[in-house]
FINUTOR-358083 format. One record per atom (N, C-alpha, C): residue number from 1; residue in three letters; atom name; x negated, y negated, z negated. Coordinates in steps of 0.1 Angstrom, whole numbers, padded with zeros to 4 digits. Layout:
FINUTOR-358083
+-----+------+------+-------+-------+-------+
:  nr : rest : atom :    xx :    yy :    zz :
+-----+------+------+-------+-------+-------+
: NUM :  ALA :   CA :     X :     Y :     Z :
...
+-----+------+------+-------+-------+-------+
***
This chain:
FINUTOR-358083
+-----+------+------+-------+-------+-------+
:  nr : rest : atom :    xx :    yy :    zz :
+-----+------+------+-------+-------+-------+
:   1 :  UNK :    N : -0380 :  1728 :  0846 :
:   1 :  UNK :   CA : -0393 :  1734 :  0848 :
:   1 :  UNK :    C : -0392 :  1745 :  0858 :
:   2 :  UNK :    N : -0385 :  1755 :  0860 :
:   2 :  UNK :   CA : -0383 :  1765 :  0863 :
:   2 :  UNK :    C : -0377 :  1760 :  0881 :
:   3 :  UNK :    N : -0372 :  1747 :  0882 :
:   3 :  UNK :   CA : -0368 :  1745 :  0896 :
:   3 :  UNK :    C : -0385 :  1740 :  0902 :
:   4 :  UNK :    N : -0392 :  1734 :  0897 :
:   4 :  UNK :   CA : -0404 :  1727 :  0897 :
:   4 :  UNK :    C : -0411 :  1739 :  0901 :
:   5 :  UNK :    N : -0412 :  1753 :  0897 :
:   5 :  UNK :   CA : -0416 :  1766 :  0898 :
:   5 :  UNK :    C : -0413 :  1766 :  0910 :
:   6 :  UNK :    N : -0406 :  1769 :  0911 :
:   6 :  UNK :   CA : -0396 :  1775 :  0923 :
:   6 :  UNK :    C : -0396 :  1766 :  0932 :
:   7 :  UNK :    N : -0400 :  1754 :  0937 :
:   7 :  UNK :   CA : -0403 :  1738 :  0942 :
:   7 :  UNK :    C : -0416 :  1743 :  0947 :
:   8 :  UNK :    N : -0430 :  1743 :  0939 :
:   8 :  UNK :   CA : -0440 :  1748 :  0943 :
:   8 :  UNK :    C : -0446 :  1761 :  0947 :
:   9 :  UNK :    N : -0436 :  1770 :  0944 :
:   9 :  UNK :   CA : -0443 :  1785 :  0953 :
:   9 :  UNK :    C : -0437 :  1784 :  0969 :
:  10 :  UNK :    N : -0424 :  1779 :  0966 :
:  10 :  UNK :   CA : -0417 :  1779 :  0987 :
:  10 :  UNK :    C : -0428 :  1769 :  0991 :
:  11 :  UNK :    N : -0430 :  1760 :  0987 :
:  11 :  UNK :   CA : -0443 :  1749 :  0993 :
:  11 :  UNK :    C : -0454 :  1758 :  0993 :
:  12 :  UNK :    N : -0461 :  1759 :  0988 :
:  12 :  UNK :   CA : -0473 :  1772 :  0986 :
:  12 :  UNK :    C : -0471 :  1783 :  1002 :
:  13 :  UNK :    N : -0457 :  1792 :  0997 :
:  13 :  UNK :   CA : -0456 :  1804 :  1009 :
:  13 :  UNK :    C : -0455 :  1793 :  1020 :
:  14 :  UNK :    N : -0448 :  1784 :  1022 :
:  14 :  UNK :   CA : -0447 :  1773 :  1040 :
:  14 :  UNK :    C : -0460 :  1771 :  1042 :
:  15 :  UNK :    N : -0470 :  1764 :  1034 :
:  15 :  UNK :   CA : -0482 :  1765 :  1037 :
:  15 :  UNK :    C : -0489 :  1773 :  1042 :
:  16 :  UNK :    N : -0491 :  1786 :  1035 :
:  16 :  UNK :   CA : -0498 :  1794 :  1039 :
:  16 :  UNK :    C : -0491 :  1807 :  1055 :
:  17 :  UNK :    N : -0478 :  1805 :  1055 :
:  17 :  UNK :   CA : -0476 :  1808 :  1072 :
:  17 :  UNK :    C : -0478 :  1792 :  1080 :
:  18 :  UNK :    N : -0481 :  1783 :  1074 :
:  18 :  UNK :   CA : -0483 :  1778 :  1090 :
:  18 :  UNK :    C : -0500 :  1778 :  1090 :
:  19 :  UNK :    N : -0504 :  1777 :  1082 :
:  19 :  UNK :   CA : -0519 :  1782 :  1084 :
:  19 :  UNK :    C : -0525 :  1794 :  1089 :
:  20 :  UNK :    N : -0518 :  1806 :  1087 :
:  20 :  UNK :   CA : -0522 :  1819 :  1088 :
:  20 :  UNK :    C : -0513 :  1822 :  1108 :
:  21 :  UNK :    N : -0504 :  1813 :  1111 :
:  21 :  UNK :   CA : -0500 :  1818 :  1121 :
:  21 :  UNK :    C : -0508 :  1814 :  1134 :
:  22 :  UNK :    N : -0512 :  1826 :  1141 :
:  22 :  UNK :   CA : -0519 :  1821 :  1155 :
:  22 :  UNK :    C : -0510 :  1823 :  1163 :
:  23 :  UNK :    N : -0516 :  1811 :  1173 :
:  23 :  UNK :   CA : -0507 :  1810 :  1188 :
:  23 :  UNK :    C : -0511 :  1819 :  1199 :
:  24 :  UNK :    N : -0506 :  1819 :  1207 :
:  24 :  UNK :   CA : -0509 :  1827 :  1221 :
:  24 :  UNK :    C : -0518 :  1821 :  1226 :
:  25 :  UNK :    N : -0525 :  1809 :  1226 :
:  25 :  UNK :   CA : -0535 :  1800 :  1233 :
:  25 :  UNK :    C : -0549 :  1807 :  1223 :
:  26 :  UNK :    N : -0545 :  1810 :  1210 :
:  26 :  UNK :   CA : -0560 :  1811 :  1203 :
:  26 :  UNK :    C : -0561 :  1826 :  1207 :
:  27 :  UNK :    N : -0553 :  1838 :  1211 :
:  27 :  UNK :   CA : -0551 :  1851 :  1210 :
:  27 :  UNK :    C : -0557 :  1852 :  1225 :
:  28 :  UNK :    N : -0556 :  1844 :  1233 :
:  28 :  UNK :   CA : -0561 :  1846 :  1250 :
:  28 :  UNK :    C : -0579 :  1848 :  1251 :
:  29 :  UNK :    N : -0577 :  1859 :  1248 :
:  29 :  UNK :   CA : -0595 :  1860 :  1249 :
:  29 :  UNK :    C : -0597 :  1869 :  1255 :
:  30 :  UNK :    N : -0604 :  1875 :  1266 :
:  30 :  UNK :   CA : -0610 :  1889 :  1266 :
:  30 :  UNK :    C : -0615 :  1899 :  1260 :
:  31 :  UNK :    N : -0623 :  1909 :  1261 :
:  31 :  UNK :   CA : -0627 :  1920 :  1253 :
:  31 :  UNK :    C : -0642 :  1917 :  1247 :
:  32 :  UNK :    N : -0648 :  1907 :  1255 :
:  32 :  UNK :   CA : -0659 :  1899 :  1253 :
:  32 :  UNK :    C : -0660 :  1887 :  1242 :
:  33 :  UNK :    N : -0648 :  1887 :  1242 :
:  33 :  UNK :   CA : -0646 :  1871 :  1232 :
:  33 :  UNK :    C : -0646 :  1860 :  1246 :
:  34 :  UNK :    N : -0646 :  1859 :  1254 :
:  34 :  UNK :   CA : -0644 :  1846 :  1264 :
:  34 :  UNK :    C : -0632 :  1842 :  1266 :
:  35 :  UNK :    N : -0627 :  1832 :  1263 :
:  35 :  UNK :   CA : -0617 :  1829 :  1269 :
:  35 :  UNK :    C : -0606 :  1831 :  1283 :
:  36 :  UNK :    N : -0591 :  1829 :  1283 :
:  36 :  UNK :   CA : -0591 :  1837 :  1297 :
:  36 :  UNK :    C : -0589 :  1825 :  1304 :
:  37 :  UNK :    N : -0590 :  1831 :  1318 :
:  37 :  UNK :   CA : -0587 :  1820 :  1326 :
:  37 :  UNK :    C : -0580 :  1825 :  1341 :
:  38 :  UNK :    N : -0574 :  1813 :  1346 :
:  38 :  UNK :   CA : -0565 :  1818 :  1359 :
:  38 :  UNK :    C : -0555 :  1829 :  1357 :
:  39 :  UNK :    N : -0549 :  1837 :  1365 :
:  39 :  UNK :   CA : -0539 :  1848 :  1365 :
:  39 :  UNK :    C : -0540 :  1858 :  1353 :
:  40 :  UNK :    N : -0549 :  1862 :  1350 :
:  40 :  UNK :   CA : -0548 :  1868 :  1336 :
:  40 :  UNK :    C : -0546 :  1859 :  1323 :
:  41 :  UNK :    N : -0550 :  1850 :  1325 :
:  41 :  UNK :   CA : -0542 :  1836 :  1311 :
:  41 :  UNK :    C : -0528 :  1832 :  1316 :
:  42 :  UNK :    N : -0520 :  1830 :  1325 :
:  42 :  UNK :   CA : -0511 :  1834 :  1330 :
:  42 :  UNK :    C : -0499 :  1839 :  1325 :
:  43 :  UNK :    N : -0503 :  1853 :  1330 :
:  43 :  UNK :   CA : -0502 :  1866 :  1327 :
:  43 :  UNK :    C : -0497 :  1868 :  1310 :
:  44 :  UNK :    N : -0507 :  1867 :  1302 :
:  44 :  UNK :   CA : -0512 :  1872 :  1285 :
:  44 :  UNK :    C : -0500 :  1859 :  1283 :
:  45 :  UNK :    N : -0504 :  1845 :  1285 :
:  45 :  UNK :   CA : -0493 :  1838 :  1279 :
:  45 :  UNK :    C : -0480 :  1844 :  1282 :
:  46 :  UNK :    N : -0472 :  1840 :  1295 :
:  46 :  UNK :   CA : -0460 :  1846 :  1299 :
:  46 :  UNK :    C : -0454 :  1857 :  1289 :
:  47 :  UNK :    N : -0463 :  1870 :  1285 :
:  47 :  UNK :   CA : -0465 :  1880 :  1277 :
:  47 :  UNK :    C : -0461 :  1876 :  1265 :
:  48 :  UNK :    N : -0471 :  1867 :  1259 :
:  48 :  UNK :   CA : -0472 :  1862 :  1243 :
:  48 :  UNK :    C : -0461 :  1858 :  1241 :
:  49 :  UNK :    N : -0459 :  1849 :  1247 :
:  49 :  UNK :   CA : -0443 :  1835 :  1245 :
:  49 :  UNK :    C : -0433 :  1845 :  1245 :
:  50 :  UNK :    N : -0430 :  1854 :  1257 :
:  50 :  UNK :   CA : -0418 :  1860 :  1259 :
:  50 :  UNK :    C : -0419 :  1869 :  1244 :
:  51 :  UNK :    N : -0429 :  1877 :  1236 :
:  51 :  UNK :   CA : -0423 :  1882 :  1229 :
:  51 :  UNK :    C : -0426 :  1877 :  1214 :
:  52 :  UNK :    N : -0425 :  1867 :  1214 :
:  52 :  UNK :   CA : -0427 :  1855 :  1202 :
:  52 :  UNK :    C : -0411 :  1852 :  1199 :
:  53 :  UNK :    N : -0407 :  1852 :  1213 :
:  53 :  UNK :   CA : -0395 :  1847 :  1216 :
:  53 :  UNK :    C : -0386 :  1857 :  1208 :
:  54 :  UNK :    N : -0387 :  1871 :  1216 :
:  54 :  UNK :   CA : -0379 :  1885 :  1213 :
:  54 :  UNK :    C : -0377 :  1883 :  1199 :
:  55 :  UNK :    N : -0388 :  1875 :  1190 :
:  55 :  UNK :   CA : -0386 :  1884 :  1178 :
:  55 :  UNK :    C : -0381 :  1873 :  1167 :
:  56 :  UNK :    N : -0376 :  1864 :  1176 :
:  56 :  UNK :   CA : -0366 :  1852 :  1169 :
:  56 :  UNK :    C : -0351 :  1849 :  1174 :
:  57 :  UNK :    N : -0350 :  1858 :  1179 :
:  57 :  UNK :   CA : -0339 :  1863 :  1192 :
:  57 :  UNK :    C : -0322 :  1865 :  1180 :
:  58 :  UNK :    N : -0322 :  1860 :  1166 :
:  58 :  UNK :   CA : -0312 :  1864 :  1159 :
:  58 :  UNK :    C : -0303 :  1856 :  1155 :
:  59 :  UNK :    N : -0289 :  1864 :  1154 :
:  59 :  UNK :   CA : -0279 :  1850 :  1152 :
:  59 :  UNK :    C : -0278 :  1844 :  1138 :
:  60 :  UNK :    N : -0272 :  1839 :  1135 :
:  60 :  UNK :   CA : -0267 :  1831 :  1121 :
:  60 :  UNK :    C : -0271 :  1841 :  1108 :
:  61 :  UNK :    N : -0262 :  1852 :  1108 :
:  61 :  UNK :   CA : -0260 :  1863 :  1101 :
:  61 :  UNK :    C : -0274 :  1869 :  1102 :
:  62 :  UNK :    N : -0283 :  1872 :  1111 :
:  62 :  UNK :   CA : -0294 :  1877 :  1108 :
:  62 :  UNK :    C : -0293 :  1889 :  1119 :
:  63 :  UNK :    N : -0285 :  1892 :  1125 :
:  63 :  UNK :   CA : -0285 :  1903 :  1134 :
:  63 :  UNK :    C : -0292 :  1897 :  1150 :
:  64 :  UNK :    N : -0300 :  1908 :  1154 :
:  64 :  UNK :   CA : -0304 :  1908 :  1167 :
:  64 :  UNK :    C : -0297 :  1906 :  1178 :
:  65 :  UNK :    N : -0295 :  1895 :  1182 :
:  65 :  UNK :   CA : -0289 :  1891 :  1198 :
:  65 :  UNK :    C : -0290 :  1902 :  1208 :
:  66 :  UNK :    N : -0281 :  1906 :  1214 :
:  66 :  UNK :   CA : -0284 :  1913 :  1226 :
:  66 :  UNK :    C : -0277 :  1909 :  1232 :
:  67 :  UNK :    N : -0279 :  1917 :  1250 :
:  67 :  UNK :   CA : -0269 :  1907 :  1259 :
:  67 :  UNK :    C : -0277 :  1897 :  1268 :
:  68 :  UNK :    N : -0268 :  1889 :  1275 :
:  68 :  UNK :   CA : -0265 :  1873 :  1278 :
:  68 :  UNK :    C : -0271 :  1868 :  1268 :
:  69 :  UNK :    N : -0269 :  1870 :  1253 :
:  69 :  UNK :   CA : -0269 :  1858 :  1245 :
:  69 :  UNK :    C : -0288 :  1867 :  1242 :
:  70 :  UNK :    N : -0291 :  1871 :  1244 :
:  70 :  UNK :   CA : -0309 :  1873 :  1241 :
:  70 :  UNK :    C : -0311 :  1871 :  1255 :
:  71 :  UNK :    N : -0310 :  1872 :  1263 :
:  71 :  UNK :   CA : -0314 :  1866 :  1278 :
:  71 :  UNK :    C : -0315 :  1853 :  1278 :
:  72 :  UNK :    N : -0303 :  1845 :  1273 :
:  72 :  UNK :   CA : -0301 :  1831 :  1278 :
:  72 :  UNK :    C : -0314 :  1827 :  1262 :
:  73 :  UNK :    N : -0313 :  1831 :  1252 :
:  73 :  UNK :   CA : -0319 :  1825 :  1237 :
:  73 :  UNK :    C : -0334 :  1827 :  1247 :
:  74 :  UNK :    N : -0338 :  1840 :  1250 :
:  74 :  UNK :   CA : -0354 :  1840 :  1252 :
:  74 :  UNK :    C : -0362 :  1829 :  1264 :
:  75 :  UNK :    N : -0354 :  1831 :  1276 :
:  75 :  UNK :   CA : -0351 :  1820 :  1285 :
:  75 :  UNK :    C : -0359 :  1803 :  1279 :
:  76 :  UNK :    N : -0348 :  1802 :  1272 :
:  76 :  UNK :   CA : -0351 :  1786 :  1265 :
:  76 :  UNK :    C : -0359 :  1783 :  1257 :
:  77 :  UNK :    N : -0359 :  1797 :  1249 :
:  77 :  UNK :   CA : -0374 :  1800 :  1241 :
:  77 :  UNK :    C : -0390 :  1795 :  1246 :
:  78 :  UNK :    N : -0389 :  1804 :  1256 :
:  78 :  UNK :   CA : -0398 :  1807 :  1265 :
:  78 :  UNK :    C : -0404 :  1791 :  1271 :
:  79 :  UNK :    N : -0391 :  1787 :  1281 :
:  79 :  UNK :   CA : -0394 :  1773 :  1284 :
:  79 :  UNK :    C : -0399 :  1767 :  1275 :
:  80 :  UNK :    N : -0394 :  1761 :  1261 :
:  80 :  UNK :   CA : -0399 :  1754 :  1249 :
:  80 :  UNK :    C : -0416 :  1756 :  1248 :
:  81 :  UNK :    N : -0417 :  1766 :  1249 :
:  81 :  UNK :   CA : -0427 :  1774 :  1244 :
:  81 :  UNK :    C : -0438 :  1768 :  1250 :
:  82 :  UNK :    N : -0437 :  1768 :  1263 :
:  82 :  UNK :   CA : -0447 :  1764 :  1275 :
:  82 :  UNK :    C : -0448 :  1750 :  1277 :
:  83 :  UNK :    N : -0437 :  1744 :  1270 :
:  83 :  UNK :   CA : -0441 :  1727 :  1271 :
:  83 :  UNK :    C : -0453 :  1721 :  1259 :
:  84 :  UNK :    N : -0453 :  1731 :  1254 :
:  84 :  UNK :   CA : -0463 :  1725 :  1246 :
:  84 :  UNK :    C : -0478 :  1733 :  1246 :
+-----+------+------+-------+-------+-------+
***
């Protein structure tokens, strides 16, 4: 009973961050509420992605990359990021 608990609350919390999480595509709006477009959508994505990236930038252990190794991680982050 108690793994069956513990089964449906991690299901529960995964649910509710992928629901609650917005992208960089829904966050691109002006001060007006309009969507952005050309060099300032650009711009804000490049922005968004790169520090979406920063803030997953960690190794195994849980400690923050720095270095080469957060240049090269954000890099491929980043790329990933934009293919979709």
């Amino acid at each position: 009973m108690k793994r069956v608990l513990i089964a449906v609350l991690l299901s529960l919390f995964a649910i509710t961050a992928a629901v609650a999480q917005d992208t960089c595509m829904s966050k691109a709006v002006d001060k007006n509420g309009k969507a952005l477009s050309g060099a300032a959508m650009s711009s804000f994505m490049k922005k968004c992605n790169t520090d979406a990236c920063n803030t997953k930038a960690v190794d195994s252990s849980g400690k923050p990359l720095a270095g080469a190794a957060k240049a090269s991680f954000v890099k491929k982050c980043v790329s990933d990021a934009s293919k979709t």
